[in-house]
N, C-alpha and C positions, 0 to 999 in steps of 0.2 A: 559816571564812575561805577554805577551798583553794574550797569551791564556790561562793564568790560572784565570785573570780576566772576558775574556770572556767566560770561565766556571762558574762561582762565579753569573755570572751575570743572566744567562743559567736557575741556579738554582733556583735563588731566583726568577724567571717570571714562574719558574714551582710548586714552592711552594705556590706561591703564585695564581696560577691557582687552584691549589686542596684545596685549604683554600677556594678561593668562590665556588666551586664546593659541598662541604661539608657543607658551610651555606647555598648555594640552595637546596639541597638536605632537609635539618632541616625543611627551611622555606616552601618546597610545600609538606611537609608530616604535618604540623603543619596545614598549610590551609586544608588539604584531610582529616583532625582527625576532625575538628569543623564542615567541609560542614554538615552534615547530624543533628546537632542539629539547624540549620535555615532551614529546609525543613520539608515537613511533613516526616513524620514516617509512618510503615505500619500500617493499621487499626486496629485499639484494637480490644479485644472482643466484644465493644457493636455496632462494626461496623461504629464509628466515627475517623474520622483521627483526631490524635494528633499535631499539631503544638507546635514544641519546640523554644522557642529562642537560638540565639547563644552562646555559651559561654560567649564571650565578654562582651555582653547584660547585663548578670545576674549581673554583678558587680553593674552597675549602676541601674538596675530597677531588684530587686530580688522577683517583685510578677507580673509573668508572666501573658500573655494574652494569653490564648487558649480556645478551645472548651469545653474543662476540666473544667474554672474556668466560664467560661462566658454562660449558660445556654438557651440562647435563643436571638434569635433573634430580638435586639431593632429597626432592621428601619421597621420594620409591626409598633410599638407601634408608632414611629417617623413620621410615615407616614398620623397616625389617628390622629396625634396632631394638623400638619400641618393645623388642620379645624377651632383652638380655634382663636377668635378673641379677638382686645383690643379692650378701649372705647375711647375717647377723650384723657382721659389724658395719653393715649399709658401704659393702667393698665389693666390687663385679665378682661374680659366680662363677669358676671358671671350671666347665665341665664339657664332655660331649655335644652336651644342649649348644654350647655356645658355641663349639667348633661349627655346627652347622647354622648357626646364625651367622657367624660372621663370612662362609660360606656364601649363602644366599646373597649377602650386605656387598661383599666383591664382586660377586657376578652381575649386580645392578649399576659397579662403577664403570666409566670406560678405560680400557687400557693406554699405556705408556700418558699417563698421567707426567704434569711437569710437578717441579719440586713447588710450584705458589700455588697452584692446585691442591696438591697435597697436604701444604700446609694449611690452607684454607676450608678442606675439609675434616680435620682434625680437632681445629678452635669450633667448628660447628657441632661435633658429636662428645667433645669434652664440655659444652653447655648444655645437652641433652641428657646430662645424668649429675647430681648433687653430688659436690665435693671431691670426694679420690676417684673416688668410680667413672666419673667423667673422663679424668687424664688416663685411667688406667683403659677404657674404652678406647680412646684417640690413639694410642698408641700401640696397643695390642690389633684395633683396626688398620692401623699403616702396615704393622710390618706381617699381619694376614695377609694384606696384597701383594708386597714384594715375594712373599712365599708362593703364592699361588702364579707371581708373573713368573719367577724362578722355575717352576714347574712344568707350567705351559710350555715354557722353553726346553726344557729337556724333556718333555714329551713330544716337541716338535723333531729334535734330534734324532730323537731312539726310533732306529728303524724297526728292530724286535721289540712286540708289543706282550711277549710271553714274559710273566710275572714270575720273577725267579729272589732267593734268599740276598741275591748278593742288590738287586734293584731296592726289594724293600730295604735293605739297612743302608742305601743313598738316599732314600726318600727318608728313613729314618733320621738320616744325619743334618740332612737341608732342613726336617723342620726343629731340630735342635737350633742349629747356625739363627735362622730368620726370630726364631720365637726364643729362645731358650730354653732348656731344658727341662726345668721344672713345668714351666709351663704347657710348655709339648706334653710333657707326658700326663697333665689334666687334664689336655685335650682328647691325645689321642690314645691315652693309655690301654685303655680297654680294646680299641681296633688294633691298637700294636701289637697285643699277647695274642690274640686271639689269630694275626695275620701269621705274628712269627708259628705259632703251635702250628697252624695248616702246611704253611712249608718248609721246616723242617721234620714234619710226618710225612710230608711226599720225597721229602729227599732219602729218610730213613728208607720211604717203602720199594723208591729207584735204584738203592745200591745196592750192585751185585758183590760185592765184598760181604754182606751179612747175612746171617743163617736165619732161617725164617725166628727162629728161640732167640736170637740178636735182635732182629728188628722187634721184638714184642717187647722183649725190655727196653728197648729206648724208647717205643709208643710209651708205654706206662710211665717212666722218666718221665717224656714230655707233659703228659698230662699230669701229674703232678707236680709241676711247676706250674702249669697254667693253672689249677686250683691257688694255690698258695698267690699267685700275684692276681 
């Protein structure tokens, strides 16, 4: 009787060995099946490694992050922001200074950007500066780009590349339209006066309608407006 129990018993410590033998077996062929969608993969055709996420991942965030979706590299852009300063009230600065910040900041992005891009890099540069200053960054950054895409393009168009009154007060108007006014003119106020005074002093000094005593008065006109603003 004792040895047919201690068969009985024999059996089931051996059954019960190839039962966890069989779920370890499942469980490191289950981990050796996922390893390689968390690792890069070999390089595609265009010569960039792919990073896939894990299986597991996809359940919970199913719009992955790779080389694929994500186009370029934001900490060059992150890097030239780093430059924009606040004012007192810890509210972005908006001066000269920063027209060519954010200058530099779009010439680092690439062009025809799509709109999940774009939004995508907006929520990253409105985390990059405490409270208003953040939103008011992200936004004054998007629509610096559509301004400068708007531009490219009608400097693509313009086959005369001669800088005349009537081109500056279009470039005048487009950075009203993109930025708004107020703001354009913290930008660019000071290259504004200074651009309009140069050409309409050459248009004064071109017309043959006025008397050399005519064109000096409108010189001096001019330049006393450009003191004053």
């Amino acid at each position: 009787m004792f040895a047919i129990c201690n068969l009985i018993s024999h059996s089931r410590i051996a059954w019960l060995c190839l039962l966890a033998f069989i779920y370890s077996g499942i469980t490191l062929w289950s981990i050796h099946t996922d390893l390689p969608s968390g690792l890069p993969s070999e390089s595609t055709q265009s010569g960039k490694t792919d990073w896939q996420q894990p299986i597991a991942v996809n359940a919970l965030f199913s719009d992955p992050i790779s080389a694929q979706q994500w186009h370029f590299n934001y900490e060059e852009t992150e890097e030239i922001l780093t430059q924009v300063k606040l004012n007192s009230h810890r509210e972005l600065l908006i001066n000269p200074e920063l027209a060519e910040i954010l200058t530099k900041s779009v010439a680092s992005m690439p062009q025809n950007l799509n709109k999940k891009t774009e939004n995508r890099i907006a929520f990253l540069v409105s985390k990059g500066l405490p409270g208003i200053a953040g939103t008011q960054l992200a936004t004054l950054l998007m629509n610096y780009y559509h301004l400068q895409d708007a531009t490219n393009k009608t400097t693509n168009k313009t086959t005369n590349k001669t800088t005349s009154l009537a081109s500056f007060l279009k470039t005048e108007a487009r950075q009203n339209h993109h930025l708004g006014a107020d703001v354009a003119t913290q930008l660019f106020g000071n290259k504004r006066a200074i651009t309009r005074y140069l050409l309409e002093r050459l248009a004064i000094q071109e017309n043959p309608n006025l008397s050399h005593q005519q064109k000096e008065q409108q010189r001096q006109m001019l330049k006393s407006q450009l003191k004053r603003q």
